[in-house]
C-alpha positions in Angstrom: 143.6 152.6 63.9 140.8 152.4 61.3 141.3 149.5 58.7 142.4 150.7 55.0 141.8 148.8 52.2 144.3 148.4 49.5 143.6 148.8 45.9 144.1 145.5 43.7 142.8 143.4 46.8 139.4 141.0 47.1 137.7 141.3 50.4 135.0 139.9 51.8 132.8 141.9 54.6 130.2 141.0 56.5 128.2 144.0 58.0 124.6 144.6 59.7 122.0 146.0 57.1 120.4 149.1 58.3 117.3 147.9 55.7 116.2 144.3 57.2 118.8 144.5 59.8 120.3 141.3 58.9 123.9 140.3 58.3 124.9 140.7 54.7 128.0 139.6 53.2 129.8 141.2 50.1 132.9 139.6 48.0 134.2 143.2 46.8 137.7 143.8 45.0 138.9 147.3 45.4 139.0 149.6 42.4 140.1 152.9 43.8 140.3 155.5 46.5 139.6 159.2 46.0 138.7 162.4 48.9 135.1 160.8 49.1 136.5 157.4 50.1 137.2 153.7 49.3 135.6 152.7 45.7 134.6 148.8 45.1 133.1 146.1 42.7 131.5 143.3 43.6 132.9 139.8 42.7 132.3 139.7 39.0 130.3 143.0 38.5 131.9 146.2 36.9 129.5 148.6 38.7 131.2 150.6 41.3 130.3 151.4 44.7 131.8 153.7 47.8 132.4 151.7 51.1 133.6 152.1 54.6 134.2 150.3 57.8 133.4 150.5 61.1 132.4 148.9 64.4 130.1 146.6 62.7 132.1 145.4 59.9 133.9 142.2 59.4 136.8 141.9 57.3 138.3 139.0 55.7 140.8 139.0 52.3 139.9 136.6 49.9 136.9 135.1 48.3 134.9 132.4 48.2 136.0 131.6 52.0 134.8 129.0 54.7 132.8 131.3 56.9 129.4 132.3 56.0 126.7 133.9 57.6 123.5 132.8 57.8 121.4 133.8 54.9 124.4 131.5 53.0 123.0 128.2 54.6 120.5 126.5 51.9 118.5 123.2 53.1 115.4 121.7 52.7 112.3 122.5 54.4 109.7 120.0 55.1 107.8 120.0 52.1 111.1 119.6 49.7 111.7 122.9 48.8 115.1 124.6 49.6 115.2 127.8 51.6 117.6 129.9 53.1 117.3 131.6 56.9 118.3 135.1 58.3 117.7 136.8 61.6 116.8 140.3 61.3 118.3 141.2 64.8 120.9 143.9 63.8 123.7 141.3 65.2 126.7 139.7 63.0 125.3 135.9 62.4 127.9 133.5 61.5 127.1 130.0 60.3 129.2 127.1 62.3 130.2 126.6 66.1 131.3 129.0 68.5 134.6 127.8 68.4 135.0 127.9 64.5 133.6 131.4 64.2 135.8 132.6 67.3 138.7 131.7 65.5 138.3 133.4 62.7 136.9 136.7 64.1 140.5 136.1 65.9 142.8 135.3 63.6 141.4 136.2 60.3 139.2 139.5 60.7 141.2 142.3 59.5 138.8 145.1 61.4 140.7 145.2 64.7 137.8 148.0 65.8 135.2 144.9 65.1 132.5 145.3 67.7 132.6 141.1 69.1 129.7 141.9 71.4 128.1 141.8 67.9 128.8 138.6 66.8 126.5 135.5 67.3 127.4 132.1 66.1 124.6 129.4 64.9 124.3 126.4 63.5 121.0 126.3 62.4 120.3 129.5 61.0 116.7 130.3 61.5 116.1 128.2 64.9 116.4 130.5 67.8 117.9 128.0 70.2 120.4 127.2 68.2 122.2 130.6 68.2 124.9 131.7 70.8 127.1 134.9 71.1 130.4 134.0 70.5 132.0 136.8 73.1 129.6 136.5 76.2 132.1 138.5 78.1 131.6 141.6 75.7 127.9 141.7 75.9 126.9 144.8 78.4 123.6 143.8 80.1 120.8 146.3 78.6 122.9 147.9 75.5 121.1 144.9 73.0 117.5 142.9 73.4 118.3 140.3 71.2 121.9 139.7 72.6 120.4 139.6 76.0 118.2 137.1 75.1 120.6 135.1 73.3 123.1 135.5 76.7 120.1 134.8 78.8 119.3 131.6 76.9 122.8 130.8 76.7 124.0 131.2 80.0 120.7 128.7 81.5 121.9 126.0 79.3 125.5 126.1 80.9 
């Protein structure tokens, strides 16, 4: 069954850009629906937008919630100044531990068609080694380089 937003109701979704191929997440409330599709605002914002979901699409309800992907993590660099990472490797990156991002792709993610071969936890966003996919058991050898990387890596340090 393909997930249906309701109208009235703030989401946040975390999806794969098809421009840099990083994970992007959007606080959206939902405005309408019409034959075209589902039509959305971002948090704050009056202009609207059409959106849809599939494979690669997380789903949470709310706002302002505790999981974040990578690109949210600020911290300093060496010389001071703040910056934020992002992995451009076309897979879901989630900030935190395995465990914590586990459970909410579990419990919390409202796409039950969610692709979890996609999703890779880290907790340091920008630092390859720190990275692992949060569903190992999903991953099919070949179908994703970076994944199998990530699994190879992964599966040496156990």
């Amino acid at each position: 069954m393909t997930f249906e937003f309701e109208v009235g109701k703030n989401y946040t979704t975390f999806e794969i850009s098809s421009f840099m191929a990083c994970t992007v997440k959007r606080e959206i409330v939902i405005k309408d629906k019409d034959s075209r599709g589902t039509i959305f605002a971002l948090k704050g914002k009056r202009k609207r937008y059409y959106t849809r979901v599939d494979k690669s699409t997380a789903v949470f309800e709310g706002h302002d919630l505790d999981i974040k992907c990578d690109s949210d993590i600020k911290r300093p660099s060496e010389n001071g100044f703040i910056i934020t990472s992002y992995s451009g490797n076309a897979l879901l990156n989630f900030a935190g531990t395995v465990d914590f991002v586990r459970d909410w792709i579990n419990n919390k993610n409202l796409n039950t068609e969610l692709d979890k071969s996609l999703v890779v936890a880290t907790t340091e966003p920008g630092n390859f080694e720190k990275e692992w996919m949060v569903y190992p058991e999903l991953v099919v050898p070949g179908t994703h380089a970076v994944a199998d990387r990530i699994l190879k890596k992964q599966l040496v340090i156990a």
